[in-house]
C-alpha angles and dihedrals in degrees: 000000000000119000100258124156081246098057078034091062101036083052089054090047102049085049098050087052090052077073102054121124090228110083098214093057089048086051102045082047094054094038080056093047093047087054091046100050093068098054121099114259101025097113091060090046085045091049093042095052093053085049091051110103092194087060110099108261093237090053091048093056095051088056088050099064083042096060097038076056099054099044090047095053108018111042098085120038117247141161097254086065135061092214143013132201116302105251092230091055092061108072087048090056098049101044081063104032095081090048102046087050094059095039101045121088119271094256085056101047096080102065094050092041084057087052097042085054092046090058099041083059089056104034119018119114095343116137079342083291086155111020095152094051096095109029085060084049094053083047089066099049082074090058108127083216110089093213101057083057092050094044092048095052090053085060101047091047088057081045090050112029092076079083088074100054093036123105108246110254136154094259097042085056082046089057105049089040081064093044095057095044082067097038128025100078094050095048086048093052082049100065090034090063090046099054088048094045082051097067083046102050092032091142096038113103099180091047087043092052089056088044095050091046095049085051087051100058093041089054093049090049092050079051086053102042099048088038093098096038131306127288124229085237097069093037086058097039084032092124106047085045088048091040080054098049090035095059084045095061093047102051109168117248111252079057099058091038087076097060097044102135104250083212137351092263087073122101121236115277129243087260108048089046087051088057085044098056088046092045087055085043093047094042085051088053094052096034094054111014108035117015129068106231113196097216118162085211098050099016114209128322127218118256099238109127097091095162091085096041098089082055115051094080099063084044090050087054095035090056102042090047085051086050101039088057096035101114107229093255125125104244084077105047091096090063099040085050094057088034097057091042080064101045091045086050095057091045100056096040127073095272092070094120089082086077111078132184092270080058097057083035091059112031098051085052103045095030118013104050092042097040086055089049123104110240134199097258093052089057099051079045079063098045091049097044126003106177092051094042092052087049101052095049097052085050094047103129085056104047096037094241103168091241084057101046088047098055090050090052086063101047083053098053074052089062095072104352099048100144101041085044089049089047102046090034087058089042099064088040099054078055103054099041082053089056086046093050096046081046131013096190074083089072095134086069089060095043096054097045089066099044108127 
């Protein structure tokens, strides 16, 4: 099956069909389909046909989730399966893959980035399958167009994000060794160019939004590239990566004016993800590489990373003073989830003199009261479903609700700092309970200061 503008547009065809309201049209269209999917040269018409701008959008995207399909369960044989891609097809596939992530529009980017991800764990670098997959990738970061470098970190982080799944052996360090020879300059210059492009578009909230997506990837491939240990790249590059994540965390204010959430149904903005993404890289680096955690399932582990040290008491400031200003919607409870891990990390850990008295004052009134607290839209979670809602509560520390993380927060500042934590904690219940008490239409005071 070659990818001629006449299998194009019998594709297109066959797919359209698989929308129809009459079921046996639907049905002849995906009998057809199922026929078509085991003959050579079908993924590159498949993949043709997504990157084909004259293609209905809504066709397109069928054949997006097609082709997503094949590659996830096809790609490799297996015995769940009665076929797997054609070898011949594979090299095809994978000289247009890259391009046609970069080129395809954003609702569509998902599906091929699943199936770039899918190949890369089958044949990158195995056996040098794929040599030329990211050095292309490392070409586009230089596009003058911000969406072809957005589009090509989200690549490499499904590229890149298997590290943090994979057991730790010597090959697997080979490999990302490998990986970061290719990469890491050219992600550092990166954020490097985006810092310096901030100061410049400073009142620019479209140009603000790329910036801060770009930030964010970058922050979630440094996660996945010092998930297994880190590499002597970013110990020896340590302070231009931390000066990054540090201004990041200390946007001025007219900026972040600009990405307060306008309601809770809002999703949560290119900034404050971004902040996200550095908070979980910042907690990995305290959890693993710095702090001693008594766990009774990892035991401690010896304090020998000294090359974050310097730096985990401006984290530690820059972090409190991001909790301590983050409203109690929802839209927020994903970086205060990640915030507070930090935070919890550091406390229990040796390095929990960088928390003084002002800290524990602060943070028990500013976090940890209001993220205890009932709000308006748990309760309408409740409404809505009770039986979830309950679940998820009493699991909180495992599912990173805001009520959990919080409470975990607390049993952390216990760790070191028991009898400050106990007073101030008892404090703000007795008051509570005393507002309560003058008005119980504040039940959720009372509610909350009671809360396990």
């Amino acid at each position: 099956m070659d990818p001629s503008p006449e299998n194009l547009q019998h594709l297109t065809n066959f797919l359209g069909q698989t929308l129809a309201p009459d079921a046996a049209t639907r049905k002849q269209a995906e009998v057809q389909l199922g026929n078509a999917k085991v003959q050579q040269g079908y993924p590159l018409l498949l993949l043709r046909l997504v990157s084909s701008a004259a293609v209905p959008d809504q066709i397109r995207l069928q054949g997006a989730i097609q082709f997503k399909n094949l590659v996830v369960s096809h790609w490799v044989l297996s015995e769940v399966h009665d076929f797997h891609v054609n070898e011949a097809d594979k090299p095809a596939v994978k000289a247009e893959i890259v391009e046609a992530m970069l080129a395809v529009p954003d609702k569509l980017q998902p599906f091929l980035s699943e199936a770039l991800s899918c190949i890369s764990k089958a044949d990158f670098p195995l056996d040098q399958k794929w040599p030329e997959l990211v050095p292309k990738l490392m070409q586009s970061l230089s596009s003058p167009d911000p969406a072809v470098i957005i589009a090509t970190l989200k690549t490499t982080h499904a590229i890149a994000r298997k590290y943090v799944t994979a057991s730790h052996t010597d090959e697997l360090w080979a490999e990302i060794a490998m990986v970061l020879s290719q990469t890491h300059a050219k992600l550092m210059e990166t954020q490097v160019s985006c810092l310096a492009m901030l100061q410049q578009q400073a009142a620019n909230k479209p140009a603000l939004d790329q910036l801060f997506q770009t930030l964010d990837l970058i922050a979630k491939i440094f996660h996945d590239l010092n998930y297994q240990d880190i590499p002597e790249v970013f110990e020896d590059n340590l302070d231009t990566w931390m000066a990054g994540f540090h201004t990041l965390l200390t946007l001025p204010a007219p900026v972040t004016a600009l990405f307060q959430p306008e309601s809770d149904d809002d999703k949560l903005s290119a900034m404050h993800a971004m902040q996200r993404s550095i908070c979980e890289a910042l907690h990995l680096y305290a959890d693993k590489y710095i702090v001693i955690v008594e766990d009774s399932d990892r035991g401690s582990r010896p304090d020998e990373r000294e090359v974050f040290q310097k730096h985990l008491g401006t984290f530690v400031e820059d972090i409190w003073a991001l909790l301590t200003h983050l409203g109690v919607q929802a839209n927020y409870d994903e970086l205060v989830a990640a915030a507070i891990g930090f935070l919890s990390s550091v406390l229990r850990g040796t390095h929990f003199s960088f928390f003084q008295p002002a800290h524990l004052q602060s943070i028990v009134n500013n976090v940890v009261v209001p993220g205890l607290k009932i709000r308006e839209s748990d309760e309408e979670d409740f409404e809505d479903n009770p039986l979830e809602y309950m679940q998820r509560d009493l699991e909180g520390e495992v599912t990173d609700t805001r009520r959990g993380v919080t409470s975990d927060l607390v049993k952390a500042m216990c760790s070191h700092f028991e009898a400050p934590t106990s007073q101030l904690c008892m404090a703000e219940i007795d008051t509570l309970l005393a507002q309560y008490a003058a008005d119980n239409s504040k039940w959720q005071g009372e509610e909350a200061g009671s809360y396990p």
